[in-house]
gemmi code that builds the backbone of each chain (N, CA, C; Angstrom):
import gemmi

chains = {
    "A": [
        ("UNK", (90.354, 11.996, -5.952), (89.913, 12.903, -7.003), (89.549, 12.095, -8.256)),
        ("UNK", (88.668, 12.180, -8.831), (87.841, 11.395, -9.867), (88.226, 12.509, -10.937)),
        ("UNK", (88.640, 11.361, -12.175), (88.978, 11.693, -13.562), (88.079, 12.232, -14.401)),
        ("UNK", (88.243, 13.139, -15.350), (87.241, 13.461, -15.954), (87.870, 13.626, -16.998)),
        ("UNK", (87.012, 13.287, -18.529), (87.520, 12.941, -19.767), (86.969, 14.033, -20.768)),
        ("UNK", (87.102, 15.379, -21.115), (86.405, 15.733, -21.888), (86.984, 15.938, -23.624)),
        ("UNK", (85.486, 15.594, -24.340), (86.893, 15.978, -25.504), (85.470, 16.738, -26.918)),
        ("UNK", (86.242, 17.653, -27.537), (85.564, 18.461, -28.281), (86.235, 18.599, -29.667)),
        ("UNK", (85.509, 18.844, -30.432), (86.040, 19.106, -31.936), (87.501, 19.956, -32.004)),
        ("UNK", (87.409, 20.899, -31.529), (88.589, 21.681, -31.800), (89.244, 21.929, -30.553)),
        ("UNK", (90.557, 22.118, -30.553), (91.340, 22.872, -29.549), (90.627, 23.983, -28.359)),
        ("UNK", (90.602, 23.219, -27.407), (89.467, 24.526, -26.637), (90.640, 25.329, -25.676)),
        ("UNK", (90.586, 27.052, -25.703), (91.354, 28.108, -25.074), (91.200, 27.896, -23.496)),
        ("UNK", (91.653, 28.690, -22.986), (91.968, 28.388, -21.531), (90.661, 28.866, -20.594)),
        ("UNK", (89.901, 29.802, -21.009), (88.778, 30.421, -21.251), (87.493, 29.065, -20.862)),
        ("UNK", (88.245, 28.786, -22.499), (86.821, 27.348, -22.620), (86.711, 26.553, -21.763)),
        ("UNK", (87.867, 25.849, -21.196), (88.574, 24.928, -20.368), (87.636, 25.214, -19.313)),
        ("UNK", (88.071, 26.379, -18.359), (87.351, 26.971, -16.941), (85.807, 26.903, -17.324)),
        ("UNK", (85.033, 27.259, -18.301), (83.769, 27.307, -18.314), (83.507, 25.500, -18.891)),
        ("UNK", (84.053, 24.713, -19.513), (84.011, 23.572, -19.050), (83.873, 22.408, -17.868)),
        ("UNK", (84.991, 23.480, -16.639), (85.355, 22.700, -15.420), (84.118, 23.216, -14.973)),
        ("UNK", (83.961, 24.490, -14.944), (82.544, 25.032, -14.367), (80.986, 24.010, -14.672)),
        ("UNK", (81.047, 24.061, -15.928), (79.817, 23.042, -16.088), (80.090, 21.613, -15.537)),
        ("UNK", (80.967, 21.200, -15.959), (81.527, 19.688, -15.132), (80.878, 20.306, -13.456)),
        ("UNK", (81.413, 21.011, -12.854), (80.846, 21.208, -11.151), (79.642, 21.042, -11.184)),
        ("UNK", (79.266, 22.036, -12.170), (77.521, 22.070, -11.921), (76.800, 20.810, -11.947)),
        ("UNK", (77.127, 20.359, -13.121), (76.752, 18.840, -13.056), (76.960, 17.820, -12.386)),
        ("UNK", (78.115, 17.893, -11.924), (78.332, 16.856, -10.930), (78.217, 17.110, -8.948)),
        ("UNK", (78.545, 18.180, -8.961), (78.632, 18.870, -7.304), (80.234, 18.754, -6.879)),
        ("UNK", (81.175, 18.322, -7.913), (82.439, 17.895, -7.132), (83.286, 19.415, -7.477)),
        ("UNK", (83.918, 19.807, -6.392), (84.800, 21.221, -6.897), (86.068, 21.066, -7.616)),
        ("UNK", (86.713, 19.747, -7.547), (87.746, 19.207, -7.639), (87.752, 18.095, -8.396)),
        ("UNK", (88.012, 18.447, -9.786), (88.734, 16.800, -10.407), (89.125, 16.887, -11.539)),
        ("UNK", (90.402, 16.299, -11.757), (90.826, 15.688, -12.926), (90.404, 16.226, -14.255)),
        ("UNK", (90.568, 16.931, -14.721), (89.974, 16.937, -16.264), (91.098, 17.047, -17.492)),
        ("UNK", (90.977, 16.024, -18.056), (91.893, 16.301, -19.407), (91.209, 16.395, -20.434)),
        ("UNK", (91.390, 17.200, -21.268), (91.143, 17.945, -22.594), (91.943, 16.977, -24.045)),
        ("UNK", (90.478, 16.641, -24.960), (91.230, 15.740, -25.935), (90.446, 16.749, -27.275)),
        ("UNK", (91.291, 16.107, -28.069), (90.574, 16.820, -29.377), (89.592, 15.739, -30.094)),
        ("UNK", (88.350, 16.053, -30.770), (88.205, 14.125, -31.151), (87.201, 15.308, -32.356)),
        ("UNK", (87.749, 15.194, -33.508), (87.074, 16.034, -34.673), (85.725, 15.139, -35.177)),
        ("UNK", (85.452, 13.981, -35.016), (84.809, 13.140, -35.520), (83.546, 13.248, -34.624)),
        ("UNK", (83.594, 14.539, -33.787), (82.178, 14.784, -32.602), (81.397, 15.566, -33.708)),
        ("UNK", (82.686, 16.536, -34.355), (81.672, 17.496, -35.536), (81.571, 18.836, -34.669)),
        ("UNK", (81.092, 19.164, -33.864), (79.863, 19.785, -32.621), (79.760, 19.512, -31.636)),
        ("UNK", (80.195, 20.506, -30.629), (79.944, 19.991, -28.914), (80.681, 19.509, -28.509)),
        ("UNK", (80.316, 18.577, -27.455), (81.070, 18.080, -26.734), (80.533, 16.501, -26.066)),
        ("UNK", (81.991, 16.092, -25.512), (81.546, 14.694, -25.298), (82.604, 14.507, -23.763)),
        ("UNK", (81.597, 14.342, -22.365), (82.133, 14.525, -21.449), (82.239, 12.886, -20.941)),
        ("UNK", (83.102, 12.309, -20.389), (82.933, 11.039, -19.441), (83.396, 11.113, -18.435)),
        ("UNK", (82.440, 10.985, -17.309), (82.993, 11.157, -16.082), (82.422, 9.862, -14.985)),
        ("UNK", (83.268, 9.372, -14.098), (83.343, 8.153, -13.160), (82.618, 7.131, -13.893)),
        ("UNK", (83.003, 6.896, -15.733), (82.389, 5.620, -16.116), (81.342, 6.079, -16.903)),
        ("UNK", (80.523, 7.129, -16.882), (79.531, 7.669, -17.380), (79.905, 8.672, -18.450)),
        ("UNK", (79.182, 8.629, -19.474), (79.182, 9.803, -20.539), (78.222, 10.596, -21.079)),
        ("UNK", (78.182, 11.741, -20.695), (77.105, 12.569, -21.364), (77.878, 13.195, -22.656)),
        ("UNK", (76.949, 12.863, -23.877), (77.671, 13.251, -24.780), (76.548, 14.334, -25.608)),
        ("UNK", (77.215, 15.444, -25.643), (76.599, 16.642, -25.995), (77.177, 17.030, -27.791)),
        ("UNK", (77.137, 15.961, -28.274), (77.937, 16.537, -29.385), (76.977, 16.251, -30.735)),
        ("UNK", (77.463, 16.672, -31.865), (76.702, 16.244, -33.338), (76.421, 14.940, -33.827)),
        ("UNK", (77.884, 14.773, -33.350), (78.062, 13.194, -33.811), (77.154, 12.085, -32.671)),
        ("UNK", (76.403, 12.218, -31.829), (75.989, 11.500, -31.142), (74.770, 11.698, -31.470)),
        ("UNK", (74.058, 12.657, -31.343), (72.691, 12.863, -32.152), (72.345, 12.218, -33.076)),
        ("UNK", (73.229, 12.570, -34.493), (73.627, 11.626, -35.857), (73.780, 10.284, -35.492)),
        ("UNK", (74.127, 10.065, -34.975), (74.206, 8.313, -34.854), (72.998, 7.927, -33.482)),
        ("UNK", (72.300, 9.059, -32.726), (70.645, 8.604, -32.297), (69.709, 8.177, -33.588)),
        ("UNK", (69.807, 9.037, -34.506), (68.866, 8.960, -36.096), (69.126, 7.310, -36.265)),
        ("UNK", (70.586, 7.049, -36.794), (70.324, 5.734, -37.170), (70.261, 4.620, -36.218)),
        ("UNK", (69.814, 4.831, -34.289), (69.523, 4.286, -33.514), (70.823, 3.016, -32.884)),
        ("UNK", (72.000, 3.839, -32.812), (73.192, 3.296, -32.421), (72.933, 3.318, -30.451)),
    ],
    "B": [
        ("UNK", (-90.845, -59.977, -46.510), (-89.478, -59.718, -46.750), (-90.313, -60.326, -48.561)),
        ("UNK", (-91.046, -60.915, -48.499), (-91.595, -60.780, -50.127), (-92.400, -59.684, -50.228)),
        ("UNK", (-92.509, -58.753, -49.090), (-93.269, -57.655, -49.756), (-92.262, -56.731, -49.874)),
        ("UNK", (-91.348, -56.924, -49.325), (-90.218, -55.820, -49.233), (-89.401, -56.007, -50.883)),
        ("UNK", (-89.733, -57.217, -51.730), (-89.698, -57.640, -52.910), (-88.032, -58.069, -53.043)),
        ("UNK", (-87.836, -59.051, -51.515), (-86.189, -59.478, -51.611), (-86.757, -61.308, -51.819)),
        ("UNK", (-85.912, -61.899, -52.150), (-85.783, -62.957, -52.236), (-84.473, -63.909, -51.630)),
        ("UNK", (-85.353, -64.780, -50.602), (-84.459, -65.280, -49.668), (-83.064, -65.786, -50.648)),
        ("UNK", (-83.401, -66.576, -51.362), (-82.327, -67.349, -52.209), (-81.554, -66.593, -52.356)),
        ("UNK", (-81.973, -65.325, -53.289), (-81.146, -64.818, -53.894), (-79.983, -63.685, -52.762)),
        ("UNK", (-80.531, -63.303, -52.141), (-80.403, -62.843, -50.746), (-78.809, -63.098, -50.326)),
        ("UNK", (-79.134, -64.931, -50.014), (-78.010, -65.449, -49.110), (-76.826, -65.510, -50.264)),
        ("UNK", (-77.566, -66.285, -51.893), (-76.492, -66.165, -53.030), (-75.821, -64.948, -52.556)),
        ("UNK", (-76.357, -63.698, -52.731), (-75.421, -62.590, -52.864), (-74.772, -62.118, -51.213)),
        ("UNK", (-75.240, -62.833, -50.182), (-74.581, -62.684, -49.252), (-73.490, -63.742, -49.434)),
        ("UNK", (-73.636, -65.021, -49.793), (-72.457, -66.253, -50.246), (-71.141, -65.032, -51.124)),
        ("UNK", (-71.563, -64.977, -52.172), (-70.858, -64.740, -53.077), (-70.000, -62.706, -52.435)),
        ("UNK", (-70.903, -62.846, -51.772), (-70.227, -61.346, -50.997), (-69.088, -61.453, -50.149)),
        ("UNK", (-69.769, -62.786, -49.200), (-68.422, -63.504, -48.466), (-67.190, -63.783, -49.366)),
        ("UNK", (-67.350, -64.383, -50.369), (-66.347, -65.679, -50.974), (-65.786, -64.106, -51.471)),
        ("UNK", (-66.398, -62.982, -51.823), (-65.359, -62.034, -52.765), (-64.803, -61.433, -51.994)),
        ("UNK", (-65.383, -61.432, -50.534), (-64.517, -60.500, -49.096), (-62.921, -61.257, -49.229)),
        ("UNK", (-63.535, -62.720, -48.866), (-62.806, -63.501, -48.787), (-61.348, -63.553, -49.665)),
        ("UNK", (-61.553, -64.043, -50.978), (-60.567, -63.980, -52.225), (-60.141, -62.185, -52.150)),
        ("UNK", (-60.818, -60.716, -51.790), (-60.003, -60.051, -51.885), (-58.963, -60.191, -50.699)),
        ("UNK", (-59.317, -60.599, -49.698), (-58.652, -60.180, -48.677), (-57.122, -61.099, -48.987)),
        ("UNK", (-57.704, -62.686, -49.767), (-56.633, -63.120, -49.749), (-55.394, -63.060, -50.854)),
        ("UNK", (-55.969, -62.229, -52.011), (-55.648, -62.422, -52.767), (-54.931, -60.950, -53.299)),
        ("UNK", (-55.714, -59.823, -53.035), (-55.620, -58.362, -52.810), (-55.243, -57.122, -51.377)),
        ("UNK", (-56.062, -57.740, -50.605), (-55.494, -57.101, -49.564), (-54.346, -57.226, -48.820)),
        ("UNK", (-54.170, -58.767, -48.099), (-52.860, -59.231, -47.577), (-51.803, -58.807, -48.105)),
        ("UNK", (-51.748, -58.760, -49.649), (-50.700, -58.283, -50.391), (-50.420, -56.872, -50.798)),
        ("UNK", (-51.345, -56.379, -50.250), (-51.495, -55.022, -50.659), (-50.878, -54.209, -48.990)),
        ("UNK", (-52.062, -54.831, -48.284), (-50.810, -54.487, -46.953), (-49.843, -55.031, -46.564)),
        ("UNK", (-49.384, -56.005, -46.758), (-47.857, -56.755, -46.874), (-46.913, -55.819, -47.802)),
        ("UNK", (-47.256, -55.299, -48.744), (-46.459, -54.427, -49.243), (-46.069, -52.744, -48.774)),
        ("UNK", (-47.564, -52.655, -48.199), (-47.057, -51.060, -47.567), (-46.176, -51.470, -46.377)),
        ("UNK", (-46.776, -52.820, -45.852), (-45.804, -52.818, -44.204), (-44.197, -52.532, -44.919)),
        ("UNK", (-44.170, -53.732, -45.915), (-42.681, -53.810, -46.161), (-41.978, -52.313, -46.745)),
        ("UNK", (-42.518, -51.777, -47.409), (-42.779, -50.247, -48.266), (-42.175, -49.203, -46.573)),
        ("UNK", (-42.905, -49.398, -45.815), (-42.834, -48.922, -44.542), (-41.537, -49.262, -43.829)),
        ("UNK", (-41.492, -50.699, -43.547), (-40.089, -51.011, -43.103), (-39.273, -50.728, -43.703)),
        ("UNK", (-39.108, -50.709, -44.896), (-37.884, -49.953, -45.957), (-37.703, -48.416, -45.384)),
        ("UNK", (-38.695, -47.835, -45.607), (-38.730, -46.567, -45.612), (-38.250, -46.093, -43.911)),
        ("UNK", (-38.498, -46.830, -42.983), (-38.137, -47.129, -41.301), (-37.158, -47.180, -41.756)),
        ("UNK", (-36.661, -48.016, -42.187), (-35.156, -48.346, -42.470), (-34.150, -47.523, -43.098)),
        ("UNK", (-34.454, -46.919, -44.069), (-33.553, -46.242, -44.712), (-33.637, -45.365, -43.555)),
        ("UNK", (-34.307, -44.708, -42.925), (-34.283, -43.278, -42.152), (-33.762, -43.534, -40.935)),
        ("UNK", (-33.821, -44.689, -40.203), (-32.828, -45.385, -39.218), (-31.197, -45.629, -39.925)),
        ("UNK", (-31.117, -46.001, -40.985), (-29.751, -46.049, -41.512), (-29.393, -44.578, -41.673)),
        ("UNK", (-30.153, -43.518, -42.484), (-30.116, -41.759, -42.990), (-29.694, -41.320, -41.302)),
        ("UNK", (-30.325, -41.856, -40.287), (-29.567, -41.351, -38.962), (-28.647, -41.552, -38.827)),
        ("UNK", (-28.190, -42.809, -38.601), (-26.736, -43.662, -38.666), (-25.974, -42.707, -39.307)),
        ("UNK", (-25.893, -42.439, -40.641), (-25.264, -42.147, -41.592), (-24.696, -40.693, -41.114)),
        ("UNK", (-25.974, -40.157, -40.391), (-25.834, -38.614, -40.323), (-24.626, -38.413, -38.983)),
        ("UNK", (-25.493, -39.552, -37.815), (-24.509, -39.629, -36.948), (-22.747, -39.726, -37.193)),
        ("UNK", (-22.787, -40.873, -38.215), (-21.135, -41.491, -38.221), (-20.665, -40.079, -38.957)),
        ("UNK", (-21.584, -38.742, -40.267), (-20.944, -38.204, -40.560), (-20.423, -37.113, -39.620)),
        ("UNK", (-21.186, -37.080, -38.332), (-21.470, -36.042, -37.188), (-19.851, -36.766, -36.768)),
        ("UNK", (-19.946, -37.715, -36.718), (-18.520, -38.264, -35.556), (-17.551, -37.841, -36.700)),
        ("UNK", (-17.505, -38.408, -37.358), (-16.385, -38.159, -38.880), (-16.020, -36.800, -38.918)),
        ("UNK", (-16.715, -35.806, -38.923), (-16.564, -34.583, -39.049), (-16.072, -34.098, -38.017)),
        ("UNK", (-16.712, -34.366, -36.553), (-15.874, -34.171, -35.637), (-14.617, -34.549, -35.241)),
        ("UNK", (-14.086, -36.208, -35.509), (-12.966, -36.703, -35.671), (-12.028, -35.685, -36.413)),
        ("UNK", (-12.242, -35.040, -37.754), (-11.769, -34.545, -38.732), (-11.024, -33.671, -38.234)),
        ("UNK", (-12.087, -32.693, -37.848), (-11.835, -31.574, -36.760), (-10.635, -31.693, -35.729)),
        ("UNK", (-10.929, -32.485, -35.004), (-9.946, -32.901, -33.704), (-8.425, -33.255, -34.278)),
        ("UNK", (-8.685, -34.188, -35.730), (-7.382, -34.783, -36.255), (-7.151, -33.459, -37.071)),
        ("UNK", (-7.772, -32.290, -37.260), (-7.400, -31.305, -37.816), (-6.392, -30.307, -36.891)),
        ("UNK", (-6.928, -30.130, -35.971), (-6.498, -29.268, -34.344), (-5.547, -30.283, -34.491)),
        ("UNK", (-5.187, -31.221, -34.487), (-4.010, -31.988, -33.365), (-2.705, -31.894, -34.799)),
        ("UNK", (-3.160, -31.628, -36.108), (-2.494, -31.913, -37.269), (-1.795, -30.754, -36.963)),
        ("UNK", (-2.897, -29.432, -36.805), (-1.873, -27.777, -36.676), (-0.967, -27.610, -35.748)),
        ("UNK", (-1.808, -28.154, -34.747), (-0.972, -28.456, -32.934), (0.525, -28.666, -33.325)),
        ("UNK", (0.620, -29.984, -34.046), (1.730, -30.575, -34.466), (2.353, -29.938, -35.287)),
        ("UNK", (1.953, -29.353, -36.344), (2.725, -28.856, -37.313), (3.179, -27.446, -36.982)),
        ("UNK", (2.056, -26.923, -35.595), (3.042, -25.661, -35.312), (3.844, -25.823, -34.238)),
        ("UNK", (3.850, -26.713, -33.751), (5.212, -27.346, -32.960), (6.103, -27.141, -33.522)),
        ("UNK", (5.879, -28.373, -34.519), (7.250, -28.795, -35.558), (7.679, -27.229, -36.062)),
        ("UNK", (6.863, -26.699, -36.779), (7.247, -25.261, -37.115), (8.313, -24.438, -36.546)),
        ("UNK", (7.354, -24.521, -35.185), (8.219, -23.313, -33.987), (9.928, -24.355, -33.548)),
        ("UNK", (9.820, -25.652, -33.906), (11.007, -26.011, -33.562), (12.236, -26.070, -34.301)),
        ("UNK", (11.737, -25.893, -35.663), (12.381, -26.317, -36.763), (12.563, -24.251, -36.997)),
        ("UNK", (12.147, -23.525, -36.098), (12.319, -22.290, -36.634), (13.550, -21.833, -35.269)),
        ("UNK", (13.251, -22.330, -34.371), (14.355, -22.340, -33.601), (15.491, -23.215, -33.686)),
        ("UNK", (15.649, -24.265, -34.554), (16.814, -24.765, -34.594), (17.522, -24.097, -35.315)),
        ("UNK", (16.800, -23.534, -36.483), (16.857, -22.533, -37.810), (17.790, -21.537, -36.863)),
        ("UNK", (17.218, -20.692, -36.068), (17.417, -19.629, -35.289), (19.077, -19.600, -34.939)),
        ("UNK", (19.337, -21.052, -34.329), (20.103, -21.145, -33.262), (21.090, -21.691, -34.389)),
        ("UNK", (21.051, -22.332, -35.387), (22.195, -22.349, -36.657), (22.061, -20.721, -36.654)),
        ("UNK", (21.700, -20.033, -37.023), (21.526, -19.104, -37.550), (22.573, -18.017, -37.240)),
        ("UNK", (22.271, -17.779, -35.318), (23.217, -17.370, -34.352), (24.891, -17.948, -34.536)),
        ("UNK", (24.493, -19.236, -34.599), (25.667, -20.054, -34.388), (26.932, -19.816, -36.044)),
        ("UNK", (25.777, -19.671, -36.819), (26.898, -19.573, -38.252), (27.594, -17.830, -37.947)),
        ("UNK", (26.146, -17.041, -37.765), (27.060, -15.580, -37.797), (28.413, -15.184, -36.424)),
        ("UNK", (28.206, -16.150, -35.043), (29.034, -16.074, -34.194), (30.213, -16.104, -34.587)),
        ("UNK", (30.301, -17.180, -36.040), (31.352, -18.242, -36.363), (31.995, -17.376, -37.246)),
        ("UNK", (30.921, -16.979, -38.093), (31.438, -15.735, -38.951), (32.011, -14.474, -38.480)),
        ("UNK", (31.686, -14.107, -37.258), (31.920, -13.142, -36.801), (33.453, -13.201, -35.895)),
        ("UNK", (33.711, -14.493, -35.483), (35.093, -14.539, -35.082), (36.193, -15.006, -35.923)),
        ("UNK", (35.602, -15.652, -37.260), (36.352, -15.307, -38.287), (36.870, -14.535, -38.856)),
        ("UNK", (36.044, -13.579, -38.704), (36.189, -12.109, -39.253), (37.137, -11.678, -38.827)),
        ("UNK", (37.258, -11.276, -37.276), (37.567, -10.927, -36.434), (38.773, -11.322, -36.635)),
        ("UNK", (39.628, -13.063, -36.514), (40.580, -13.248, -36.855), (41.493, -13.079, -38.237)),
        ("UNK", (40.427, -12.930, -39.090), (41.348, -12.599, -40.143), (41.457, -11.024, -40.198)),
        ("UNK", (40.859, -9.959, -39.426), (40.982, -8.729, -39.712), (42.547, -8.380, -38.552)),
        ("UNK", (42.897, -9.662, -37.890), (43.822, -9.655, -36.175), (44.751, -9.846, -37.592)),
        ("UNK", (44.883, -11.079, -38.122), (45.806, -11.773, -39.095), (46.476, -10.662, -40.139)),
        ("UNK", (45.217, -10.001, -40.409), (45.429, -8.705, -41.334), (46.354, -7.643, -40.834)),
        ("UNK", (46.124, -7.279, -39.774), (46.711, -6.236, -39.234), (48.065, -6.873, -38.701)),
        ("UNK", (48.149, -7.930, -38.343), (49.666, -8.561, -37.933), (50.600, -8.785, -39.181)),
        ("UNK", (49.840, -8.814, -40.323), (50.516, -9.224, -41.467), (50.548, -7.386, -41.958)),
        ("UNK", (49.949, -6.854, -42.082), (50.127, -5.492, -42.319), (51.572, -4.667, -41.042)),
        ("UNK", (51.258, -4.883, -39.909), (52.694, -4.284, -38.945), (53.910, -5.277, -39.860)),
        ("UNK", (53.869, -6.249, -40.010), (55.129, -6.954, -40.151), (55.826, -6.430, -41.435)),
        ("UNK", (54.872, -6.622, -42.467), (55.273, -5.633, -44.167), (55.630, -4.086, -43.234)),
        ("UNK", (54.945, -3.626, -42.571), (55.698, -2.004, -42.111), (57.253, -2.172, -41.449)),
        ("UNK", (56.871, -3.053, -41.037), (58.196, -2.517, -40.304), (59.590, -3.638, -40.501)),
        ("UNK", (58.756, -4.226, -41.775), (59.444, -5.011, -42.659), (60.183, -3.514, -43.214)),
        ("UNK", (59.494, -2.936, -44.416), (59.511, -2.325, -44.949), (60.812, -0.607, -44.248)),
        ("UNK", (60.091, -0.396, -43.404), (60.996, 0.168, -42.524), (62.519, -0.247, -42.222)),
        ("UNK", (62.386, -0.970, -41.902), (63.313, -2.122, -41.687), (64.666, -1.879, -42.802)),
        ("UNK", (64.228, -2.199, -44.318), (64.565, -2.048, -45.349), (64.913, -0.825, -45.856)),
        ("UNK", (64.194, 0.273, -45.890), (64.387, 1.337, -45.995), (65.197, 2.034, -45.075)),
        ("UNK", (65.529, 1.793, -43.696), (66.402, 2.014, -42.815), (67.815, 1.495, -43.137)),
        ("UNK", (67.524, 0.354, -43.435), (69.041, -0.417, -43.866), (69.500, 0.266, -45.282)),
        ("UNK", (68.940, 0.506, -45.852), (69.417, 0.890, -47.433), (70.060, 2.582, -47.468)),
        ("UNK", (68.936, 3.244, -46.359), (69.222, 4.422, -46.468), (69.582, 5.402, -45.824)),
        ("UNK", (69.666, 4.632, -44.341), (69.962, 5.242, -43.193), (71.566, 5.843, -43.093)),
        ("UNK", (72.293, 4.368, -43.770), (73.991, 4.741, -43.984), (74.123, 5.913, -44.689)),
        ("UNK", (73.463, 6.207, -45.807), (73.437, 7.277, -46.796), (73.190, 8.817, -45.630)),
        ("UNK", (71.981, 8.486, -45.282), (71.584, 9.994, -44.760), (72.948, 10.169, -43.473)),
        ("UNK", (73.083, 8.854, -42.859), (74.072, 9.341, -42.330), (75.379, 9.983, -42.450)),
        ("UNK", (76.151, 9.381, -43.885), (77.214, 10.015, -44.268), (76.642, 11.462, -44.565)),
        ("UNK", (75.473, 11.378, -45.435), (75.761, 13.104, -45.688), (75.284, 13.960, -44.772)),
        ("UNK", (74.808, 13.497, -43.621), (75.020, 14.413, -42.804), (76.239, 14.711, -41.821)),
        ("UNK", (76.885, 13.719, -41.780), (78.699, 13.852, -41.390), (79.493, 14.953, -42.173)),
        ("UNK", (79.000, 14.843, -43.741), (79.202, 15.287, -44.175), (79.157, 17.103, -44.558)),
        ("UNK", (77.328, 16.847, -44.356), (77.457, 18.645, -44.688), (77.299, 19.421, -43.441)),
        ("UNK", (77.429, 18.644, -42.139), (77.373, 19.621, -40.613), (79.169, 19.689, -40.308)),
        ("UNK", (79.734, 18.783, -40.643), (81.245, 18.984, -40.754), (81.690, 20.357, -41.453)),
        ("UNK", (81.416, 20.284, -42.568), (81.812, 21.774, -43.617), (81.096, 22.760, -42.614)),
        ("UNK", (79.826, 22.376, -42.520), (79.025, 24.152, -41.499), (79.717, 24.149, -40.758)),
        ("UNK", (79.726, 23.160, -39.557), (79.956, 23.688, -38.302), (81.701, 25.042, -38.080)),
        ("UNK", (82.111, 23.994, -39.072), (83.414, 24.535, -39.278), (83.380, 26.288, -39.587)),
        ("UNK", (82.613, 26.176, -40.414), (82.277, 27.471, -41.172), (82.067, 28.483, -39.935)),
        ("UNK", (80.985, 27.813, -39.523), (79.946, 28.694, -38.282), (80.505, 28.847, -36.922)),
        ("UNK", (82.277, 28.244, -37.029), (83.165, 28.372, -35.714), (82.475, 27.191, -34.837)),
        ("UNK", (81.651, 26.212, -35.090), (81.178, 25.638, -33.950), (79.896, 25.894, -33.263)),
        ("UNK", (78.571, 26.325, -33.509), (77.700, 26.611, -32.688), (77.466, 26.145, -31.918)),
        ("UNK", (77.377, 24.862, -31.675), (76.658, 23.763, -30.211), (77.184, 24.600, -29.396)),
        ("UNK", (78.927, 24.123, -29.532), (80.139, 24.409, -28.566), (79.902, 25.706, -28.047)),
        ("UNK", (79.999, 26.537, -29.130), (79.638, 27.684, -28.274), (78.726, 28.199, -27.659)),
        ("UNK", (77.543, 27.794, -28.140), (76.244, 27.476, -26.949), (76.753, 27.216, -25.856)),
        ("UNK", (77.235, 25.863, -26.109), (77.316, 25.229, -24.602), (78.460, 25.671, -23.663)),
        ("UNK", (78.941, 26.613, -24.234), (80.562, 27.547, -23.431), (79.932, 28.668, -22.853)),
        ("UNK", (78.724, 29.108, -23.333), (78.162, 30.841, -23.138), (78.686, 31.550, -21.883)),
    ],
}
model = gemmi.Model(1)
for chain_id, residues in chains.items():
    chain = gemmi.Chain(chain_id)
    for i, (resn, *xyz) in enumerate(residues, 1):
        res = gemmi.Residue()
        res.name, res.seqid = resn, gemmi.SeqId(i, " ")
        for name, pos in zip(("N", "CA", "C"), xyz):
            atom = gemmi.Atom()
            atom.name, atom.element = name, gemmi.Element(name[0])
            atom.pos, atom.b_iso = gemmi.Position(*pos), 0.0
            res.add_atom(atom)
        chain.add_residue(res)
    model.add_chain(chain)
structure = gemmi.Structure()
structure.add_model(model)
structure.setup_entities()
């Protein structure tokens, strides 16, 4: 079972979590894995997923720091 | 011949003295008189044998002239047409020269123009990029907060 790292501005409900794991499936095809939930306020917005090494990061703070070409 | 009322004496006297004056003119008047037309004549032969000459050598002269005239243009429109094509071919050869000069300094121009841009860029990125970045840390932090989060909740729907 492969780890999955997600982490979002605020405290996400149990609610959020499942429609999280849900998009994690969609995206990946796996029904099953690992996901721990972090808080990381410094995203601003969204979200910031890493999964098997890879990160799609859906958040403010990653955009903002595309502008100044990080 | 005494009735005819001539007299022998006088007769032969004036036949003598007719002789002796034939004589003294011929030698004294005539010879010299036609010795002078002959010579009068040969002059005059002469000049008009030389007036041919003269006319001839000016006939050749003139024709020479002519020929050294033709061969003078011949030549000089040679020289002309060559000296207008060397002309030509500098001519080509300076604007080629000019023309890839150009060319390189308009390359030089534009390489020196990208480099000031993105010199410039460059600079203006560094000076001001940190800035726009804090305040936008800054004022999407306060919204988002405000606004509960929109991305997030987009991306939860």
């Amino acid at each position: 079972m492969k780890k999955t790292q997600v982490y979002s501005p605020r405290v996400l409900n149990s609610e959020e979590k499942n429609k999280v794991s849900k998009l994690i499936f969609e995206s990946t095809g796996e029904a099953k894995s690992d996901v721990s939930f972090y808080v990381d306020e410094s995203l601003i917005d969204g979200l910031k997923i890493i999964y098997n090494d890879k990160m799609l990061d859906l958040s403010l703070e990653g955009q903002i720091k595309s502008l100044k070409g990080e | 011949m005494q009735n005819l009322g001539l007299d022998w004496k006088v007769l032969i006297a004036q036949i003598v003295n007719f002789g002796l004056l034939l004589i003294l003119l011929k030698k004294y008047l005539y010879k010299p008189l036609v010795k002078a037309i002959d010579d009068r004549n040969k002059k005059i032969s002469g000049a008009l044998d030389d007036s041919k000459k003269i006319e001839e050598k000016l006939k050749n002269i003139e024709t020479k002239e002519v020929e050294l005239l033709n061969l003078a243009r011949q030549k000089a429109r040679k020289e002309r047409d060559e000296i207008v094509d060397i002309a030509l071919k500098e001519k080509e050869k300076i604007v080629d020269e000019a023309r890839v000069s150009a060319q390189r300094e308009v390359e030089k121009g534009i390489d020196r123009l990208e480099s000031a841009q993105k010199e410039a860029v460059k600079v203006l990125s560094d000076k001001y990029m940190d800035e726009v970045v804090t305040e936008l840390y800054k004022r999407f932090t306060e919204r988002t907060k405000k606004n509960n989060y929109p991305i997030l909740k987009s991306l939860l729907k």
